[in-house]
C-alpha positions in Angstrom: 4.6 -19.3 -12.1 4.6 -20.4 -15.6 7.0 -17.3 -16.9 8.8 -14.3 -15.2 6.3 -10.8 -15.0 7.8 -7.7 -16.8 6.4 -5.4 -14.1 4.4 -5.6 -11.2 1.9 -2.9 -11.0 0.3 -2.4 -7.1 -2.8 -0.2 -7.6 -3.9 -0.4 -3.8 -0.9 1.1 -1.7 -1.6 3.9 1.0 1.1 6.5 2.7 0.9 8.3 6.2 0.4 7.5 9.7 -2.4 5.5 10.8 -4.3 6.0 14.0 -3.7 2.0 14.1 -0.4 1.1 16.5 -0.1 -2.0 14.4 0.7 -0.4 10.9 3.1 2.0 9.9 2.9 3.8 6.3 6.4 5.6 6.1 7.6 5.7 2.9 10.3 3.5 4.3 7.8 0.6 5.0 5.8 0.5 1.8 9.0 0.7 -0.1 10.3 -2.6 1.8 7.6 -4.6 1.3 7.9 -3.5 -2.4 10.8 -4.6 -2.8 10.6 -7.8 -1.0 7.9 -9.2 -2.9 8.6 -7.8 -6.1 6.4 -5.0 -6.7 7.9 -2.6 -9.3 5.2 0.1 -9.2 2.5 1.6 -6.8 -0.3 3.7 -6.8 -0.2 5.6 -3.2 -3.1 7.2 -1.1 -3.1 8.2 1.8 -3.6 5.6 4.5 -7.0 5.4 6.0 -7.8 6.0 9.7 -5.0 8.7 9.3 -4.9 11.3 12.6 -7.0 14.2 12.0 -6.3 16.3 15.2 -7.0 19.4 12.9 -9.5 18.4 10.9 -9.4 19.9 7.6 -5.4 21.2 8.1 -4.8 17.7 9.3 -6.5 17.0 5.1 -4.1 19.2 3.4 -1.1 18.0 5.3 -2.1 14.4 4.4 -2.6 15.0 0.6 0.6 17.3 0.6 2.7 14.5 2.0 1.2 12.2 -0.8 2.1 14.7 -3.3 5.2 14.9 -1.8 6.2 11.0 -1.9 5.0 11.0 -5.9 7.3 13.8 -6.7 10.2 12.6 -5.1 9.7 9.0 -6.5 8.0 9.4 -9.9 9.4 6.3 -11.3 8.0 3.9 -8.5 4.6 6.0 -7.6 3.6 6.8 -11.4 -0.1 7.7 -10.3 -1.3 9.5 -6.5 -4.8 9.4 -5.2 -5.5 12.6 -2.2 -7.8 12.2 -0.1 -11.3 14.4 0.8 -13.5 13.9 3.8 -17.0 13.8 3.3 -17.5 14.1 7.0 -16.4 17.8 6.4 -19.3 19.1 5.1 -18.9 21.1 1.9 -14.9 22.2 3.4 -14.6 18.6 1.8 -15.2 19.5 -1.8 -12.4 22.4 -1.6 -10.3 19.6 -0.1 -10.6 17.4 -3.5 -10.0 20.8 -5.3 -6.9 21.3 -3.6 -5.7 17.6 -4.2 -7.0 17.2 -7.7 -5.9 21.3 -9.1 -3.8 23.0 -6.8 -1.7 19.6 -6.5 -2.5 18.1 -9.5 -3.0 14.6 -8.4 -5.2 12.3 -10.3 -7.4 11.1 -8.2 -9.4 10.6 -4.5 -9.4 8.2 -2.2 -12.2 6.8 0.0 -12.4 4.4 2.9 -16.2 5.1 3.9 -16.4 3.0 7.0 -13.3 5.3 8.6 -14.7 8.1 7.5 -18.2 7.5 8.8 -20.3 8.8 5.9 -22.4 6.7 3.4 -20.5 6.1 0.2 -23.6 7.7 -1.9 -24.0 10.3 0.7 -25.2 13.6 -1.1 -21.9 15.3 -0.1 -20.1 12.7 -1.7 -22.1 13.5 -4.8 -20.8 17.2 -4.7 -17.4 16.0 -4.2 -17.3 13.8 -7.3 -18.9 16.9 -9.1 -16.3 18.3 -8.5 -13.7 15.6 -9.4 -15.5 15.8 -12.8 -13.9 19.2 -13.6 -10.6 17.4 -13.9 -9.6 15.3 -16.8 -10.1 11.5 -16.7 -10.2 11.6 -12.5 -10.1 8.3 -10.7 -11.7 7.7 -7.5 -11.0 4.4 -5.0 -13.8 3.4 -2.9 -13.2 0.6 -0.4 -16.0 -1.9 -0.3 -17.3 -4.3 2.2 -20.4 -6.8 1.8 -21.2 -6.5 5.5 -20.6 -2.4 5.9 -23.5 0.1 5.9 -21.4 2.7 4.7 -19.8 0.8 2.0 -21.8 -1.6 0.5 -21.4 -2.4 -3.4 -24.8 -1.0 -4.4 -23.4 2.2 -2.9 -20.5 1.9 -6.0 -23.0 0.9 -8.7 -25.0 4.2 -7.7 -22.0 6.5 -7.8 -20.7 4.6 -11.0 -23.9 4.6 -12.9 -24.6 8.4 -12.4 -20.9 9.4 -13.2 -20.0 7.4 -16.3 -16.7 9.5 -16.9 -15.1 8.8 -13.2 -12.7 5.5 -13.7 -13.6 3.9 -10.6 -10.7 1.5 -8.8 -13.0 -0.8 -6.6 -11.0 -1.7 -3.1 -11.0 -5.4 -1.5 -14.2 -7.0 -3.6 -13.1 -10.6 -3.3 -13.6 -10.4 0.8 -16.5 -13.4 0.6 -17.8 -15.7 -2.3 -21.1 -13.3 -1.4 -19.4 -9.9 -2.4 -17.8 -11.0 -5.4 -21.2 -12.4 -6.6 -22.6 -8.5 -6.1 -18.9 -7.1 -7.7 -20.1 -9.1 -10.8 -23.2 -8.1 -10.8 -21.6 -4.1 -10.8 -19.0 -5.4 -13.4 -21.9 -6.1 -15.3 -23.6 -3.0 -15.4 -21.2 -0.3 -15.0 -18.1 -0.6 -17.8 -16.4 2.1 -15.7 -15.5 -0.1 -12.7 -12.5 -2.1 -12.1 -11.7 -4.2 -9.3 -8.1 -4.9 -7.3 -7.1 -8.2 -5.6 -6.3 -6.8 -2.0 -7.9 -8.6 0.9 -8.9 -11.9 -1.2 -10.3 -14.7 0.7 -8.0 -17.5 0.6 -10.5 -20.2 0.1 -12.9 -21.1 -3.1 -10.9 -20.3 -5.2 -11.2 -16.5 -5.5 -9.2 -15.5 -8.6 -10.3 -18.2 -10.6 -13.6 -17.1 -9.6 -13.3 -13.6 -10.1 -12.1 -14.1 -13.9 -14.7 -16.8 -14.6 -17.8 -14.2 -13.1 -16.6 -10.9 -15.2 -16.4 -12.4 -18.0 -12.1 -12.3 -18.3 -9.3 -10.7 -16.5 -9.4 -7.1 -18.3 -11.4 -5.5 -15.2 -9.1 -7.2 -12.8 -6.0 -5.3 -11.1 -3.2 -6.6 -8.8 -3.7 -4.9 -5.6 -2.1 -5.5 -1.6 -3.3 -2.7 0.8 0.4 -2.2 1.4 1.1 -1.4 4.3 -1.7 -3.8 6.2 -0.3 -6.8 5.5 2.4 -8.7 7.0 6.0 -7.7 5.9 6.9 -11.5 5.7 4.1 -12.6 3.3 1.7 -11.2 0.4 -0.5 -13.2 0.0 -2.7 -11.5 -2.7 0.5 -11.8 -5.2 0.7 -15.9 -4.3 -2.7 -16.1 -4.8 -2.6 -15.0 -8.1 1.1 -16.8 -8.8 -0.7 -19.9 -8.6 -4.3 -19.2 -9.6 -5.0 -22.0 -12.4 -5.6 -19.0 -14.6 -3.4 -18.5 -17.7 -0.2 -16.6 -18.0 -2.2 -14.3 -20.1 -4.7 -13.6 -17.2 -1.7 -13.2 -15.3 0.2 -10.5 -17.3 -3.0 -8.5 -17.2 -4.1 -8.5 -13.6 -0.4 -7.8 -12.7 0.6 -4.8 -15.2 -0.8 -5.4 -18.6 -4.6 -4.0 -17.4 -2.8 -0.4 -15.7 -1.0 0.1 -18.7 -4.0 -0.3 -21.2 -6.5 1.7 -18.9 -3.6 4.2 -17.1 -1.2 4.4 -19.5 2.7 2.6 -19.0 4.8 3.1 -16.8 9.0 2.9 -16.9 10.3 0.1 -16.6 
């Protein structure tokens, strides 16, 4: 690295118990890796594929937990995405009022190939009406090239018909193929930005990524904490070593949250 980084802001972090036996997202464990790799900050959500034995309960006990974990740790978690379930039905519009009023946090968080719904499903569109009765809400859509559920013309629809929604776009950097269609959103909906999470190691992604939107402003670090191996994080070397400037740097790790989110403590 060519100079030490204030902060390191992780916009792509998710809290619960997976379904998976392979990944465990106790507060405990996303803490660890935090520290270990020198995160200072995190935006949580609940972790996708999470147990739902009683379906819309199973909802409110996820975002409560979330809740939860941000008001115990402020400092660490400064923002908290719930969670609604578009397979639900209408229930799942109450469930984003309960996360984004009753709890008050500031966003929702999708993963559309867990939850089995099309990302620009009509319920989804009543959902993020919604969202819109609640000032400056973020939403975080996962994206896949390959997925029918959640392709990235599914996000420029949703983006381009709600202008006001911040969108956080999840894992866009997956193939040389999807980052070609995230510029191509980038380019057409100024209410899109895009983490690091999940970035193909080879062609030189970051690089890439900065050349293709036009600069680093729309770029955010991000890991998936907890689904990667405790031992390494690669998304953070990746962009450590990126032949990108120190500049791009600073903004991709905190500088970008802090202009579009507001700061954080240091």
């Amino acid at each position: 690295m060519e100079g030490k980084i204030e902060r390191v802001i992780d916009i792509h972090a998710h809290v619960g118990n997976s379904a998976s036996l392979y990944v465990s997202g106790s507060i405990d464990a996303v803490v660890m890796r935090m520290h270990n790799h020198g995160i200072t900050h995190s935006v949580i959500s609940p972790i996708p594929g999470f147990e739902d034995p009683e379906g819309i309960e199973s909802v409110k006990k996820m975002n409560d937990q979330v809740a939860g974990v941000r008001r115990d740790n402020q400092a660490m978690f400064p923002m908290a995405l719930g969670v609604a379930e578009a397979r639900h039905g209408k229930a799942a519009v109450a469930e984003a009022a309960y996360a984004l009023g009753d709890l008050g946090l500031d966003g929702l968080m999708f993963h559309h190939d867990f939850g089995g719904v099309e990302m620009h499903a009509p319920i989804m569109i009543e959902i993020l009406q919604e969202a819109c009765h609640y000032k400056h809400p973020v939403i975080q859509v996962h994206t896949a090239q390959h997925s029918m559920l959640e392709p990235p013309f599914s996000l420029w629809l949703l983006a381009e018909r709600f202008p006001e929604i911040r969108f956080l776009c999840g894992h866009p950097m997956m193939s040389v193929i999807q980052l070609d269609n995230m510029a191509a959103v980038a380019k057409h909906c100024p209410n899109v930005y895009f983490d690091t999470c999940c970035t193909w190691t080879h062609n030189h992604q970051v690089e890439m990524a900065v050349e293709k939107f036009g600069g680093s402003d729309r770029l955010l670090f991000g890991t998936d904490n907890p689904y990667y191996n405790p031992k390494i994080c690669i998304d953070k070397e990746l962009i450590d070593q990126a032949n990108i400037s120190q500049e791009d740097k600073d903004n991709i790790f905190y500088k970008n949250y802090e202009r579009i989110f507001g700061p954080v403590g240091k």
